[in-house]
C-alpha positions in Angstrom: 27.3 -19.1 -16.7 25.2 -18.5 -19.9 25.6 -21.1 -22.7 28.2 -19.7 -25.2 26.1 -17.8 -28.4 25.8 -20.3 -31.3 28.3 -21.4 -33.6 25.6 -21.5 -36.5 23.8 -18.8 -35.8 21.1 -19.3 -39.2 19.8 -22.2 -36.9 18.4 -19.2 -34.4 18.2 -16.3 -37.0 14.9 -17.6 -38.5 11.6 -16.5 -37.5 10.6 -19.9 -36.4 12.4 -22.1 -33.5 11.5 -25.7 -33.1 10.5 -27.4 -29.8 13.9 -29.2 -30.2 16.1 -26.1 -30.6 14.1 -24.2 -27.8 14.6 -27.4 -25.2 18.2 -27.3 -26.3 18.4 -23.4 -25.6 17.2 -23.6 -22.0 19.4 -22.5 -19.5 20.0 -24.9 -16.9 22.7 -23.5 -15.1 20.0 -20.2 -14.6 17.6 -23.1 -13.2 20.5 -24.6 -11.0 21.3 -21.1 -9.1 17.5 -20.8 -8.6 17.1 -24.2 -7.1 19.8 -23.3 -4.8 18.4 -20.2 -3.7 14.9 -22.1 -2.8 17.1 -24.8 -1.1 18.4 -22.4 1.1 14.7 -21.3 1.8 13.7 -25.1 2.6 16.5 -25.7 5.3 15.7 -22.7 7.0 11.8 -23.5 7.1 12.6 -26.2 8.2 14.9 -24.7 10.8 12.0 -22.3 11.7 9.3 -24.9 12.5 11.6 -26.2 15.2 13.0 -29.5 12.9 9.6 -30.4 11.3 8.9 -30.1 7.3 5.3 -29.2 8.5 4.2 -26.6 8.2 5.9 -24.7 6.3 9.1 -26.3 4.3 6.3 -29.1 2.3 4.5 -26.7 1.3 7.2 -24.3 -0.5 8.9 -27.5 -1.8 5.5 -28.4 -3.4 5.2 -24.5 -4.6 8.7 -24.6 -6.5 8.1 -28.0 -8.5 5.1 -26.3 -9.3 6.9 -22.8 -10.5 9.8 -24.3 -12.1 7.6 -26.1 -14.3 5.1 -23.2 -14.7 9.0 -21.4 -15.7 10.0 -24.1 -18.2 6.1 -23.9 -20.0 6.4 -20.0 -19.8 10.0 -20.5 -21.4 9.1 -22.5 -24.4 6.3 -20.2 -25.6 7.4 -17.7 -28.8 7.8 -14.4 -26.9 5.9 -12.5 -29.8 3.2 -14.2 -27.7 3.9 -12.8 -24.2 4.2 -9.0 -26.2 0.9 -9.3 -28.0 -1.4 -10.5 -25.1 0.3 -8.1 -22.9 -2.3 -5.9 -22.3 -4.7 -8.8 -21.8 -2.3 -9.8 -18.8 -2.4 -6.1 -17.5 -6.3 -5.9 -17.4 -6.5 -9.7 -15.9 -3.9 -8.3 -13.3 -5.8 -4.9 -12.8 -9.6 -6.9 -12.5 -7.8 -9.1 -9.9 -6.6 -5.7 -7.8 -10.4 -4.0 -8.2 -12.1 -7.4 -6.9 -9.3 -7.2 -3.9 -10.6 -3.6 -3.2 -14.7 -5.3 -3.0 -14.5 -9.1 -1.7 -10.8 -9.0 -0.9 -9.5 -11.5 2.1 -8.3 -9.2 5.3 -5.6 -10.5 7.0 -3.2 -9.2 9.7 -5.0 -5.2 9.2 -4.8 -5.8 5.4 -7.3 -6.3 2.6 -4.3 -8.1 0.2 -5.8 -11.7 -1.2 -8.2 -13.1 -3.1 -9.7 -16.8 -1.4 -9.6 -19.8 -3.6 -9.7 -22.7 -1.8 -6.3 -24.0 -2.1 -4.5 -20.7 -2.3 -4.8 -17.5 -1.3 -4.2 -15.2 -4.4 -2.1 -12.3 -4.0 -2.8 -10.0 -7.4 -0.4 -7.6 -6.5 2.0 -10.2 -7.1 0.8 -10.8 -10.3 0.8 -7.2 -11.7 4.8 -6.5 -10.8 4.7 -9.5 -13.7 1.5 -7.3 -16.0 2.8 -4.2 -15.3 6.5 -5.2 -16.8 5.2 -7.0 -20.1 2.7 -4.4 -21.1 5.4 -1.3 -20.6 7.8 -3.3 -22.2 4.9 -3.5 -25.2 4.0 0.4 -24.9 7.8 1.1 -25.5 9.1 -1.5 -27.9 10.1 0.2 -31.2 9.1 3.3 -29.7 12.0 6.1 -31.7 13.8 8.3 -29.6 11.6 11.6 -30.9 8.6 9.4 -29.4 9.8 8.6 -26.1 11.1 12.7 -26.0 7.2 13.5 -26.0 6.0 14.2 -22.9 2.4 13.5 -24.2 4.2 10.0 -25.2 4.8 9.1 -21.7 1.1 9.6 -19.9 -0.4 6.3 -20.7 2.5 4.4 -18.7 2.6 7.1 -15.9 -1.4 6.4 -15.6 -0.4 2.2 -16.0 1.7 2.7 -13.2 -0.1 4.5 -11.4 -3.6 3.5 -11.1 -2.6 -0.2 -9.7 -0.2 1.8 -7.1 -2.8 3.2 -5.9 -5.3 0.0 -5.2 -2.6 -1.4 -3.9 -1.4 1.7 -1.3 -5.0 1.3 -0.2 -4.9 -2.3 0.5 -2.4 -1.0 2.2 0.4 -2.4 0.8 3.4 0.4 1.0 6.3 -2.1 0.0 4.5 -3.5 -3.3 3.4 -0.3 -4.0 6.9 1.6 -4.0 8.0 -1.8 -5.8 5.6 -1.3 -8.5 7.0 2.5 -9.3 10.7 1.7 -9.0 10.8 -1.3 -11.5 8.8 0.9 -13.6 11.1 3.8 -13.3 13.9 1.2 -14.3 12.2 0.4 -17.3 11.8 4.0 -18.4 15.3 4.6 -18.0 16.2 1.7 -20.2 13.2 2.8 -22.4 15.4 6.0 -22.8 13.5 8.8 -21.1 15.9 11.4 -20.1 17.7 12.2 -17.1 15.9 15.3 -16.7 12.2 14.1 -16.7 13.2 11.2 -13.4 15.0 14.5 -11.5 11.6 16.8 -12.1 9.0 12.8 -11.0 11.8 12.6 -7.7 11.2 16.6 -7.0 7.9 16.9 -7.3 7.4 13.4 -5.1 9.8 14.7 -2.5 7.3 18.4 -2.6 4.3 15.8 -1.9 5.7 13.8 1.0 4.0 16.1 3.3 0.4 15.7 2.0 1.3 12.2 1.6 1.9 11.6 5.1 -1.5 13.1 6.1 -2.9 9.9 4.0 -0.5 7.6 5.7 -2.4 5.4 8.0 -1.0 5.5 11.6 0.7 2.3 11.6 2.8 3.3 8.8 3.8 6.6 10.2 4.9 4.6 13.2 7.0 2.6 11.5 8.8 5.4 9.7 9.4 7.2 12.9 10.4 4.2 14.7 12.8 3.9 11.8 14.2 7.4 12.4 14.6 6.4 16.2 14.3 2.7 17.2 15.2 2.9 20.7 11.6 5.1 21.3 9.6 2.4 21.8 11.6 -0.8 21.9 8.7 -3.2 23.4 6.1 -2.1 20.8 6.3 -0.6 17.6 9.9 -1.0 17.4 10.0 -4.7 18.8 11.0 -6.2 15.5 13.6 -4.3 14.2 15.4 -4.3 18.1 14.9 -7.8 18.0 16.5 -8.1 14.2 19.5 -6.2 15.1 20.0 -8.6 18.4 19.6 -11.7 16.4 21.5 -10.6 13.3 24.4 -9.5 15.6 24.5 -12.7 18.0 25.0 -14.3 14.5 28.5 -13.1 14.1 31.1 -13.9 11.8 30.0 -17.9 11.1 26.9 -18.1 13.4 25.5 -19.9 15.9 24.9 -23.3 13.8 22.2 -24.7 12.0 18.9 -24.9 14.1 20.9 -23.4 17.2 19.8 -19.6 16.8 18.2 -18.7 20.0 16.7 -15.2 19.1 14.6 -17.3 16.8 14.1 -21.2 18.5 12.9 -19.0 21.7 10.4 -17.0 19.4 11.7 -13.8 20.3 11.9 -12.5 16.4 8.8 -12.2 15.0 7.6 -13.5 11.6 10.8 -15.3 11.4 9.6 -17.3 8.3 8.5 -14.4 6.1 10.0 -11.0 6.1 12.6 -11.7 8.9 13.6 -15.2 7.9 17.1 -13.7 6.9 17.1 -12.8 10.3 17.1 -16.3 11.2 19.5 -17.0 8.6 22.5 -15.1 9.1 22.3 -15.8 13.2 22.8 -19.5 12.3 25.3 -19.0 9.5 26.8 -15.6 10.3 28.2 -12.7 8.2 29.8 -15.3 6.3 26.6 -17.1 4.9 24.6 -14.0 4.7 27.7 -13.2 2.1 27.0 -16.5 0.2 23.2 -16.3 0.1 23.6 -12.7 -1.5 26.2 -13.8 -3.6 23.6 -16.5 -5.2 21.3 -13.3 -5.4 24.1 -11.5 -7.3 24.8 -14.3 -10.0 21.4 -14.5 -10.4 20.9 -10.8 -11.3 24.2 -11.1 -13.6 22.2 -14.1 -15.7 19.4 -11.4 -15.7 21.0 -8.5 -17.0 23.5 -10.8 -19.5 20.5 -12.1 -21.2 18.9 -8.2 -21.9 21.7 -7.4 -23.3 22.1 -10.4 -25.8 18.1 -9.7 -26.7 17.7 -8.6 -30.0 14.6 -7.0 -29.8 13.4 -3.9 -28.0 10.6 -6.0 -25.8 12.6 -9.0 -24.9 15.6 -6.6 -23.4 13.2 -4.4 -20.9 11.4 -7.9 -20.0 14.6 -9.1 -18.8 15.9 -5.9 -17.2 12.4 -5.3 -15.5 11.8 -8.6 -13.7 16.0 -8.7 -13.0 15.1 -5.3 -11.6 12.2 -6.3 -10.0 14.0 -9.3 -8.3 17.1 -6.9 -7.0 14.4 -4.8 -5.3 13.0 -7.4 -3.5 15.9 -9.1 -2.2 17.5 -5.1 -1.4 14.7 -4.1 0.3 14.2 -7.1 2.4 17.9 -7.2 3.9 17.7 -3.7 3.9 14.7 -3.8 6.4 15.7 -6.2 8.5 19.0 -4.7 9.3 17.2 -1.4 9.8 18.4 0.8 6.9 14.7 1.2 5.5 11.7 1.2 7.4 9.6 -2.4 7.3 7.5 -1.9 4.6 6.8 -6.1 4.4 8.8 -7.3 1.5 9.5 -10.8 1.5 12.7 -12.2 0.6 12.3 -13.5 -2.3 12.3 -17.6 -3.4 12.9 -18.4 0.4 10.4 -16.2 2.6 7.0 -18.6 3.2 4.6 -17.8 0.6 2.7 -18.9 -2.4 1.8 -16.3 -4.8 5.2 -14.3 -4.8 7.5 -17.4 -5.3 5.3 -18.8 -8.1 4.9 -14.9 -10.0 8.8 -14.8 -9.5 9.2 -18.1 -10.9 6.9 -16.7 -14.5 8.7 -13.8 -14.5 12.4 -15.9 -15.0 10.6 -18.1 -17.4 9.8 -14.7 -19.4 13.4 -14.0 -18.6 14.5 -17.5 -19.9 12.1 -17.0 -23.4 13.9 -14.1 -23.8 16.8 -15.7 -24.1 15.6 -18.7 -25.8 14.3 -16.2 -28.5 16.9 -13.7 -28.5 17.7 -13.7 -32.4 14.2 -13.5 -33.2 13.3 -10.0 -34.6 10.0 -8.5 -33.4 7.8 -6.1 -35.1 5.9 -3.2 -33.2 2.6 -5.4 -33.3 4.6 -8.5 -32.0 4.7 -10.2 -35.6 8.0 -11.1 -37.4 10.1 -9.0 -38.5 8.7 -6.1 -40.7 
């Protein structure tokens, strides 16, 4: 897994790494179980358009190169960097989210992207990776008495907040509830106390009922068709049904690769973004569902390993928060699709058809991997060198 630490540890102790000893850091093996994870994604877009690479396997093939670089460049910058231009990140992020709300693209009943020719932006995407780095900023070096203020904690309830919100109105329920809980992650590993997370979950669960009234009708559909399925299994309960048929025809080892007839006979919808684990596991099975989420497992393990070999304060909640991040994504998506949760359109990540989550994913490993590559370097509050 991870390279072993050192065995002359002054070479990494001193403030300043060279390109050399920062191309010698990087973590291959991280960068191996990623490319498989994508491979996966490429065989079964592939599988989706019927045995074509158009149109959607090219395209996500020409999207990875294009992360994994983007990952190596992000990797090689000093992560004092990334902590003092935080902020700057956070209000790019946030600008992007207010121009969504006035020129935004609408697509499928939602106001989500940003036209640019030759992508359609997706800022949401972008703040999960803002949002992360300038919390992780707020609370680096923050003392225990600090963090015990409730005063103390307002800025990042209103930095979490605020882009929740734009996004909830896009509407975007899943990115929005993705936004709190990786935030809520990183104020646990901040070390807010137990106490404060009970009162936020009470007083939440005393709002759902005004919440709901602000719930567009759609969404209260699909949380009621999530309570009872079988009410209306022809239209706003088509595509779970039609998950749970396709993921149990699957069985224990499938159906075989491009032989899953829920999907080849398009009777699961959106089978190459949030259901293409759907498709998946009916032509692999149990058994290859198993395997794919085992990838997913080793990758979190890399994630968390590497927070907890960080020196410094910001470079541990990075790598917790997009590890964090990542888990939700993939949790909530196989969660959905098997019906536990109600679709809230979360994509799985690195293999579901899309541009701007696979390439922000793909940054936020890269701040993962710089973490690690500067993991003996100390960090002041202000993102300088050691005090």
């Amino acid at each position: 897994m991870l390279r072993p630490l050192p065995r002359t540890p002054s070479r990494l102790n001193r403030t300043e790494m060279s390109m050399r000893d920062k191309i010698w850091q990087i973590n291959w093996s991280l960068i191996a179980v990623l490319t498989a994870i994508a491979g996966v994604g490429f065989a079964t877009l592939y599988s989706a358009a019927q045995g074509s690479i158009e149109p959607w396997a090219f395209k996500q093939m020409i999207r990875f190169a294009i992360g994994i670089g983007l990952m190596i460049s992000v990797a090689m910058i000093d992560l004092r960097f990334w902590m003092r231009h935080a902020y700057t990140f956070y209000a790019i992020a946030f600008v992007l989210l207010v121009l969504v709300e006035l020129k935004g693209t609408i697509g499928m009943g939602a106001q989500r992207w940003i036209d640019l020719g030759f992508i359609q932006l997706q800022p949401s995407e972008i703040m999960k990776i803002a949002l992360i780095l300038s919390l992780a900023r707020y609370f680096h070096g923050a003392g225990q008495q600090e963090i015990g203020r409730p005063l103390f904690l307002i800025p990042p309830l209103i930095m979490v907040f605020t882009p929740a919100i734009l996004v909830l109105k896009q509407p975007d329920l899943g990115t929005a509830m993705m936004l709190v809980m990786s935030s809520g992650a990183l104020f646990f590993m901040a070390g807010v106390r137990m106490w404060k997370f009970v009162v936020v979950i009470a007083g939440a669960g005393a709002a759902v009922p005004v919440a709901w009234q602000f719930l567009r009708e759609y969404q209260k559909k699909r949380v009621l068709i999530f309570m009872n399925p079988e009410d209306d299994p022809l239209g706003a309960g088509y595509h779970i049904t039609q998950s749970k048929i396709a993921l149990g025809s699957g069985g224990v080892f499938g159906k075989g690769y491009m032989m899953g007839t829920q999907s080849r006979l398009n009777f699961l919808p959106e089978k190459q973004t949030d259901f293409i684990f759907t498709m998946f596991a009916e032509e692999w099975g149990m058994m290859g569902g198993l395997v794919l989420l085992g990838l997913y497992a080793l990758l979190l393990a890399y994630g968390y390993a590497i927070a907890i070999r960080c020196r410094s304060q910001f470079g541990r909640l990075v790598a917790h928060g997009i590890a964090t991040t990542f888990f939700l994504y993939f949790f909530i998506n196989t969660a959905m699709v098997m019906g536990l949760v109600p679709v809230v359109g979360v994509p799985l990540p690195l293999i579901s058809y899309g541009g701007t989550a696979m390439l922000s994913l793909l940054v936020g490993w890269g701040l993962v991997m710089s973490a690690y590559i500067h993991r003996d370097i100390p960090i002041s509050r202000r993102g300088m060198g050691e005090d």
